[in-house]
N, C-alpha and C positions, 0 to 999 in steps of 0.2 A: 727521566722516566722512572717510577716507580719500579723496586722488584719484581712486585706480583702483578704488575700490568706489562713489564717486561716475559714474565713468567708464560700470562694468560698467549701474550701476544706466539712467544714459539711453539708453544701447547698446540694453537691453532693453525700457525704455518703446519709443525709435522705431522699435523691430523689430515690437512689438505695434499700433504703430497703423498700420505699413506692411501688417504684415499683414490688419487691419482692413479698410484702404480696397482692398486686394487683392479681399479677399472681397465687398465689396460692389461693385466695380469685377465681378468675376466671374458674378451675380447681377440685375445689374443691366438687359440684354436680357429675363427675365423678367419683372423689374417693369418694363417697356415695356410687354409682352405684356400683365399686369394693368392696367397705368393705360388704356389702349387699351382692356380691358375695362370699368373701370370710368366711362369718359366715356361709350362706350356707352349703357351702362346707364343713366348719367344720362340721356340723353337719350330712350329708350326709356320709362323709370316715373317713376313721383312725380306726373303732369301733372293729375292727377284733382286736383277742387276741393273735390268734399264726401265726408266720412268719416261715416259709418254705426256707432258706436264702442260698445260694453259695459262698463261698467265693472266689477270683478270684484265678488262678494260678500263676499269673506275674500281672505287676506293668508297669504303665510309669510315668515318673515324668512330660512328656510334655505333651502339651494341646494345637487341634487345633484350633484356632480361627476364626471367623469373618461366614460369610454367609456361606460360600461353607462349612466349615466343620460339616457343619449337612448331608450333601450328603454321606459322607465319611459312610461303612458299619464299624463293628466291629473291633473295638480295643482294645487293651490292658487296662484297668481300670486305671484310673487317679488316683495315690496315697493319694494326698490330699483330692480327693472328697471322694473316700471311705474311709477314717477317719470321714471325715464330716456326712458322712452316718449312721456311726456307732455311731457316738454323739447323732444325730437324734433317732436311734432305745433305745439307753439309757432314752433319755429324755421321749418316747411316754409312757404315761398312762394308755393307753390301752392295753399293747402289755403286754401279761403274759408268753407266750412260745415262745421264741429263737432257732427255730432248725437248727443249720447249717450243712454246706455240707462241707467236708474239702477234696480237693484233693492230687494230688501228687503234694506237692509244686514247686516253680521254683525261688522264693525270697527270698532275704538276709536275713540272721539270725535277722538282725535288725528290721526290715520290720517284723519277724513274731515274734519280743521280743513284739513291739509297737501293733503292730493288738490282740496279747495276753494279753497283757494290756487295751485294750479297750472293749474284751470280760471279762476281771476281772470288768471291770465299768457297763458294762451293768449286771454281775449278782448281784454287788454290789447293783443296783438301784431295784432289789425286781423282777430281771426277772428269770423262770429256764432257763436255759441253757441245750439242748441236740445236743448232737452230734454225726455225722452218715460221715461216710466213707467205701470206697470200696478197701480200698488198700493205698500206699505210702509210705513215710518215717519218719526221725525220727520230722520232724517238722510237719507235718500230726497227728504224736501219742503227741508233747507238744500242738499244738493247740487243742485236743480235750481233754487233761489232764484237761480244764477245767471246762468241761461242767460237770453237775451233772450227767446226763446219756449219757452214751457212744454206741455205735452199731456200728457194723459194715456186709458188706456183708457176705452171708456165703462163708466161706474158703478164707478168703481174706487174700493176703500175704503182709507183712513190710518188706521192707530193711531199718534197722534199722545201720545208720553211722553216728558216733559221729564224730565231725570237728578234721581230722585229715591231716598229710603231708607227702608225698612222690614226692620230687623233684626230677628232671632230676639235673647230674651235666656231663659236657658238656669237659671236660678237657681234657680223654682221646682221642676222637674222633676231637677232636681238635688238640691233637699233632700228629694225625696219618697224619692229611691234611696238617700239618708244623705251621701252626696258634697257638697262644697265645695269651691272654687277660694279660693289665695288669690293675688291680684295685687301683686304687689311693682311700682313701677314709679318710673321719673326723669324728670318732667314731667307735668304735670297735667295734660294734653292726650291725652297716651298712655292710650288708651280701648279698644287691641285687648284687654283682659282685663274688661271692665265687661260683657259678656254675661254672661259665669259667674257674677260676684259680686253683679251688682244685678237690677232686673226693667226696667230703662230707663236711658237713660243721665243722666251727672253733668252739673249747669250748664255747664264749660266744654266738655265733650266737645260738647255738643250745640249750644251756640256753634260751636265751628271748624264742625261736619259742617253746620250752614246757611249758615255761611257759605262755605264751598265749594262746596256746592250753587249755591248764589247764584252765583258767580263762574263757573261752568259753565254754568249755565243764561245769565247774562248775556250770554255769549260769543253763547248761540246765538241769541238773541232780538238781537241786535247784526245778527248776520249776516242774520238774517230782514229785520230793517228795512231792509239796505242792497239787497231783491232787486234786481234789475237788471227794468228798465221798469215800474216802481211808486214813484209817489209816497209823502213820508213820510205821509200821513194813511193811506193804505189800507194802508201795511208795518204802522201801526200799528193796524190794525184787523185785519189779520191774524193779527200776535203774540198778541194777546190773545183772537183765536178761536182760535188752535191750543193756546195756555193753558188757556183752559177747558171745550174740548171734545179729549176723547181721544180718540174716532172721528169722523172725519169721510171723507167723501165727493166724489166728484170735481165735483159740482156744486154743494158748498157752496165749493169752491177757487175754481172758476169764478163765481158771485157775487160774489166779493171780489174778484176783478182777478187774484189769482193764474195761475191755468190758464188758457191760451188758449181750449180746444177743447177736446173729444171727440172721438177716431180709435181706428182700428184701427192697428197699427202698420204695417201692410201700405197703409193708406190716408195714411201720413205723407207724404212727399213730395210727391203730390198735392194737401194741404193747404198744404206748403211753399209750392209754385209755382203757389196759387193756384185750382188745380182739385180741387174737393171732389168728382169723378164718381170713384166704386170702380169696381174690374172685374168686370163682372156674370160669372156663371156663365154656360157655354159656350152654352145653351141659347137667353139671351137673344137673343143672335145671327142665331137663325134663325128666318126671316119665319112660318116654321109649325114648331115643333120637334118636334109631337105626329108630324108624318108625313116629317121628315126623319130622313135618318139618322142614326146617330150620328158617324159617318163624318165625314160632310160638314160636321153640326154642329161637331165637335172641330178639323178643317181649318180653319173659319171662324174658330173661337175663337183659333185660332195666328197664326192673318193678324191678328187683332187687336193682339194681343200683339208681335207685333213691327212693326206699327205703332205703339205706346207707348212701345217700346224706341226706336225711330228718331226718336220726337218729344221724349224724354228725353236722349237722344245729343246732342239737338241744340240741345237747352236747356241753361238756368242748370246745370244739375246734373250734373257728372260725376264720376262716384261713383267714390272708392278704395279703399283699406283699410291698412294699419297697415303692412301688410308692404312693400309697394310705397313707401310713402313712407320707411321704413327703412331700404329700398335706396337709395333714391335720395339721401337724404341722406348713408349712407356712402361712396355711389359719389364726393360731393360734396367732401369731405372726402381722398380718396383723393391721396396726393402721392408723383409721379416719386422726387422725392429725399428721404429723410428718414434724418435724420446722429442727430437727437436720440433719445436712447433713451426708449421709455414709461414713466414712474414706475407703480408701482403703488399700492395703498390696500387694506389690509385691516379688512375689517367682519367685525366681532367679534360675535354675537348670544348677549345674554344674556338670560335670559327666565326669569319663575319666579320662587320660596322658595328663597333661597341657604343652603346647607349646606355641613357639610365632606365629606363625602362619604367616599370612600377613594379609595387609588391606582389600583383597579381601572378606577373609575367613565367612562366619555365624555364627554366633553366636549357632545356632543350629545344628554345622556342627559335625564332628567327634571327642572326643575329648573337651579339652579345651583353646580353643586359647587365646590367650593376646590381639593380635591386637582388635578383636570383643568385647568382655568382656569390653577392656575399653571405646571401643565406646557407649556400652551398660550402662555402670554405668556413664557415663558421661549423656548418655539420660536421668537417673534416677534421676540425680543432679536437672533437669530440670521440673518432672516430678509432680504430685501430689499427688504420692504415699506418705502414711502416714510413713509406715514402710519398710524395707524390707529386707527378709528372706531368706539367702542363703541356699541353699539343697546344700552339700555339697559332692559327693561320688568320692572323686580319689585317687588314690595312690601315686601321685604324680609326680612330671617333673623336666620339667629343670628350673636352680635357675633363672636365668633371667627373664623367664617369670613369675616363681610365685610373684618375685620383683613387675614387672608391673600392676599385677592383684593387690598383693597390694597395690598399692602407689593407683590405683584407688579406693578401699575397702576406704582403710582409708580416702579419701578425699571427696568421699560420705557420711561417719559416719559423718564428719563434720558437716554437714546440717540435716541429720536425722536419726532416730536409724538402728544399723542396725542389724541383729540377723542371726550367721550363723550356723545350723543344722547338725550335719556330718550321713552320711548315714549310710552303710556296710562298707567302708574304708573313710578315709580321714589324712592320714601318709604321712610325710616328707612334700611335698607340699602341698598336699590338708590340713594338719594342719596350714602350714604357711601362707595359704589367709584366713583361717579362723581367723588365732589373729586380724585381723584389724579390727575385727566388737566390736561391746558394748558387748556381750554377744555368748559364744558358749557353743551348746547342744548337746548331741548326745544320742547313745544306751547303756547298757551296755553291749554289744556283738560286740559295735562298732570296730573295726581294729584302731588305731590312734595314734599319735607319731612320732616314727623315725624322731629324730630331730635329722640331721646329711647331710651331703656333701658325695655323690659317684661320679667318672666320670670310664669311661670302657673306655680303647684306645684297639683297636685289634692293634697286631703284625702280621703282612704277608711278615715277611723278608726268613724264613724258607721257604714258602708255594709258593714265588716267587721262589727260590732260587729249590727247588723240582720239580716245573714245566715247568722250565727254561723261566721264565719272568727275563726279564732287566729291571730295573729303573736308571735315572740317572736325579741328581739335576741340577739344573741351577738358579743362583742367588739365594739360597736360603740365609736366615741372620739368623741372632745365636739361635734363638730359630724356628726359623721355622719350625723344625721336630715335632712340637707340632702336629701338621696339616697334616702329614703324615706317614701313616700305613709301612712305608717300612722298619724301624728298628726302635732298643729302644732309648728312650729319652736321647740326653746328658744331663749331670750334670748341666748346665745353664738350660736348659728345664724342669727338675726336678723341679730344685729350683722353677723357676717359676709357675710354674703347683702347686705346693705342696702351694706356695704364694697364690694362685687365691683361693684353695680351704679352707686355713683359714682363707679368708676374706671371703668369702661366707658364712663358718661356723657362725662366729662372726657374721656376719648381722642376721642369722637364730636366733642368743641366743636373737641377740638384739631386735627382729622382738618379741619372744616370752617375752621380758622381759617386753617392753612397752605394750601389748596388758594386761598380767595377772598381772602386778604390782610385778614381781621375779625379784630379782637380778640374775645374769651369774652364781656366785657362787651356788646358790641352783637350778637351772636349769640343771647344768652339771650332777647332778647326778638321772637326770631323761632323761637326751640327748646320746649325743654318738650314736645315732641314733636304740637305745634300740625302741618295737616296746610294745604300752598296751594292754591292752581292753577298753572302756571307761568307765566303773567302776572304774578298778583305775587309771587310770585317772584322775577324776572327784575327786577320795579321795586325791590325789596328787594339787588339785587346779588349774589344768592346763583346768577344763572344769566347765562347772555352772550348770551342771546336768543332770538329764537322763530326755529328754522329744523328744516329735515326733516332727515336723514340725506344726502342728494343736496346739499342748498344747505349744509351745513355743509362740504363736501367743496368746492364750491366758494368758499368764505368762508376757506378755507386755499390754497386755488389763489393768489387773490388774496395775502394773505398773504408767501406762500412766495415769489412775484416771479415768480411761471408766467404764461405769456401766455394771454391770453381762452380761446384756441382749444387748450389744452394737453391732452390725452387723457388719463385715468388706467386704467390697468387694475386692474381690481375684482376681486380674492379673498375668498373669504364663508370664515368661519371659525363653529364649527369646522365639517371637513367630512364630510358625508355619504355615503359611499360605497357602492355599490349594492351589495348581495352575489347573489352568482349564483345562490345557491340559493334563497334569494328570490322574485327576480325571475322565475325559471319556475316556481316555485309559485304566483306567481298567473298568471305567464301559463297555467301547463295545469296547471290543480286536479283534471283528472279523470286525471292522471296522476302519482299522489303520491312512486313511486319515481324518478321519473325526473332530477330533479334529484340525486337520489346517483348512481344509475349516471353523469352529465357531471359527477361533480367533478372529473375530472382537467384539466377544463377549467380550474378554479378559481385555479390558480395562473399562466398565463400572461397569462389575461384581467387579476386586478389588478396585475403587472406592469405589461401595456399603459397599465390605466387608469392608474397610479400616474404614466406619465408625461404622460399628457394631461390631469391634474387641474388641473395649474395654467393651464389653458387662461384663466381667467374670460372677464370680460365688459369693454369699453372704457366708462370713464366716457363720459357723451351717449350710446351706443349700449348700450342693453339685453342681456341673455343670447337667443339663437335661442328659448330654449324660453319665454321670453313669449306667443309669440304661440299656442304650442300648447295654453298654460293661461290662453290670455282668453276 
């Protein structure tokens, strides 16, 4: 390089960082103004000791963006922020009682192994834990296995079902209609086409599918045993009443040691703290209610009640909630000077039967397309995302497309890390786009594997031939019957077909060889399209361990050489964008035109939005709209 283009070039660095600490020199009396705010505020909230907490029912992994989606009423909880939530509530100092509320679940196994795990960190961190339900199932009864004290409503019933299977097998009623399936397939484990062709499944198929089961059920009866204030003899008398009884009842829980009590939820704290007296109805109150007022009775009843309040105030219990400690912890965190720029992280959500899709397609659309995906990590190549974190939950597709999605994967890794998550499933393809990343995690509850080639041709030669349909070829050439349902494959078409799918095969071993560092040789006898759990898995080296989507993120913090305390900013991909017209048809349905007469709105509004979309959320601190949708 040149002197004076050396010269020019530092000229211009120290111009830009003069002017850097200009503007932050200039800026700076403001953030006085906020820090001043924000110690405030610490001081003001957080101070509350016990949390009153719901856990959701369902999950989304997507996340609206930009302006309009604050409009947007109630939705589904964002998985990632409430993980982030739940860090929050570990970290708060203040926060001595954990009560939560556990419904009738509606989330993957995985989703409530990982939510389980972060209820074991917050009691780990010096919090009790109690837990109150009114009913549901057997993930309702392991999430509350945790808590120190247990409650439930009175006479509250379990449907208590361990992960089990009962397929449809589709063969018989298939040859009634004249129809056939024939299954081509590469590993002897790969059993998605044995519905069609058999009336039950083959010896090894039904091998793997118990022994997964087994490995899923193990996990949970594992977790059962370990409740928290129960000895191993009674965990173990409980595992095997909740095994062989699928209904049960809140007094059979309570027999076994499990359930503490029977309340009302409205009676819990009172049980907490030792006082089992409910608040009677107004009436009781009054020395004669038949000839008092109502009046007076209703006045009495308030002087009660805030007698309870002021006796509560003044007890163990001072109640907060989510929001308040969320401030308070932000406010905690808040600093005068900060020179270091935030890294961001983009979580990538892929979900579904991967296809190729077309160009047209969204990325957000049904499904996981090819064509969008690689538009999408191609943006990402671009982007200034520090890392980025595939959510990974499909069962996988067709090989060509999960090809494409990898050639994108891997060409992204290139440039920056990239770290892929597997959800509730991620088998045959959803494992195949995940080898291209630096690092994959997942559950041990996770579905995962099935590394192997199926294709399913239907047979409608019978079914024409019964319903008196004619077919007749014209120009077809020597394999051409691949592509057509109207009889079986000749011997060239075989051949072929049978070719296509050991080179498919082969790319799969290869796909997996390159990503884990195995040779073909020691892969086969984890492949053949055998199906795991991500336990073993994980003991097998085919994954890098059990962590959520949040603790992977910090498992590269670490890593990367970022200090404990290092903040990331969270982008959800792809994105969701609210459209306006939309959005006022359901806000006024009884107003159908009226979303066209404000489209001229339409273009300023995503404008605006387009620049506030990348607003996200700070690693540790959740998205605002958590708290709208708990």
């Amino acid at each position: 390089m040149p002197a004076s283009a050396a010269n020019n070039l530092w000229y211009n660095l120290s111009e830009f960082c003069n002017s850097m600490i200009m503007f932050r020199l200039l800026f700076l009396p403001l953030r006085f103004l906020f820090f001043l705010y924000h110690r405030a505020r610490k001081i003001l909230t957080g101070r509350g000791n016990t949390l009153f907490h719901r856990i959701p029912d369902r999950f989304t992994m997507m996340r609206r963006t930009g302006l309009l989606a604050g409009f947007i009423g109630k939705q589904p909880a964002n998985y990632i922020d409430y993980l982030s939530l739940l860090r929050i509530l570990k970290d708060s100092i203040y926060l001595k009682y954990f009560i939560y509320f556990v419904p009738d679940i509606h989330f993957s196994w995985a989703q409530t192994e990982e939510i389980g795990r972060c209820l074991k960190g917050i009691a780990a961190a010096g919090k009790q834990l109690v837990a109150y339900a009114e009913g549901g199932g057997i993930k309702t009864i392991y999430l509350m296995s945790l808590a120190q004290k247990r409650y439930t409503a009175p006479n509250a019933n379990f449907m208590v079902a361990f992960p089990s299977a009962e397929p449809f097998f589709f063969k018989r009623i298939l040859s009634t209609l004249g129809v056939s399936a024939e299954v081509h397939t590469a590993g002897k484990f790969k059993s998605a086409g044995e519905i069609f062709e058999r009336t039950s499944f083959s010896k090894p198929a039904r091998e793997n599918l118990e022994q997964l089961l087994g490995g899923i059920r193990g996990e949970i009866t594992e977790g059962l045993r370990n409740s928290a204030g129960m000895n191993s003899e009674k965990a173990d008398l409980l595992t095997r009443f909740l095994t062989d009884n699928t209904l049960c009842r809140s007094d059979d829980l309570i027999r076994l040691g499990f359930i503490n009590e029977e309340c009302l939820e409205s009676e819990l704290l009172n049980r907490l703290s030792g006082n089992a007296e409910e608040v009677p109805p107004p009436h009781i109150y009054s020395r004669n209610y038949q000839q008092e007022s109502p009046v007076r009775a209703l006045a009495r009843f308030r002087r009660h009640l805030k007698k309870i309040k002021k006796e509560k105030k003044a007890g163990i219990f001072k109640i907060t909630d989510e929001r308040r400690i969320y401030r308070h912890q932000r406010s905690s965190r808040y600093r005068l000077f900060r020179f270091r720029r935030i890294p961001s992280a983009a979580f990538v959500t892929m979900e579904g039967a991967i296809r190729m899709g077309s160009v047209e397609d969204e990325a957000a659309g049904i499904g996981i397309s090819a064509f969008p995906m690689r538009d999408l990590f191609a943006q990402l190549e671009e982007s200034t995302e520090e890392v980025v974190v595939l959510c990974i939950n499909s069962p996988g597709g067709g090989s060509d497309a999960s090809e494409m999605i990898y050639q994108s994967i891997e060409k992204l890794a290139r440039i920056k890390p990239v770290i892929a998550v597997m959800g509730a499933t991620a088998a045959s393809g959803g494992y195949y786009i995940a080898c291209a990343a630096h690092r994959i995690y997942g559950a041990n509850t996770t579905i995962t594997g099935s590394i192997g080639v199926v294709t399913i041709r239907p047979n409608l030669k019978n079914f024409y031939r019964k319903y008196g349909i004619d077919k007749e070829r014209i120009a077809f050439d020597r394999t051409r019957d691949l592509l057509s349902e109207s009889s079986s494959l000749s011997p060239h078409s075989l051949k072929l077909l049978k070719k296509s799918i050991d080179q498919s095969y082969r790319l799969f071993l290869d796909r997996v060889s390159r990503g884990r560092g195995k040779k073909h040789s020691d892969i086969i006898q984890a492949a053949e399209g055998r199906v795991w759990t991500g336990r073993d898995f994980a003991e097998l080296g085919y994954t890098d361990g059990c962590f959520n989507p949040l603790e992977a993120l910090v498992e590269y913090r670490k890593t990367a050489g970022y200090p404990d305390d290092q903040e990331f900013r969270l982008n959800f991909y792809p994105e969701i964008k609210t459209d306006i017209r939309a959005l006022l048809g359901d806000r006024l349905p009884s107003l159908p035109g009226l979303s066209e007469k404000l489209s001229f709105l339409e273009e300023p509004l995503q404008t605006l939005d387009l620049a506030l979309s990348r607003t996200g959320s700070l690693y540790y601190f959740p998205h605002s709209s958590i708290f709208r949708n708990l």
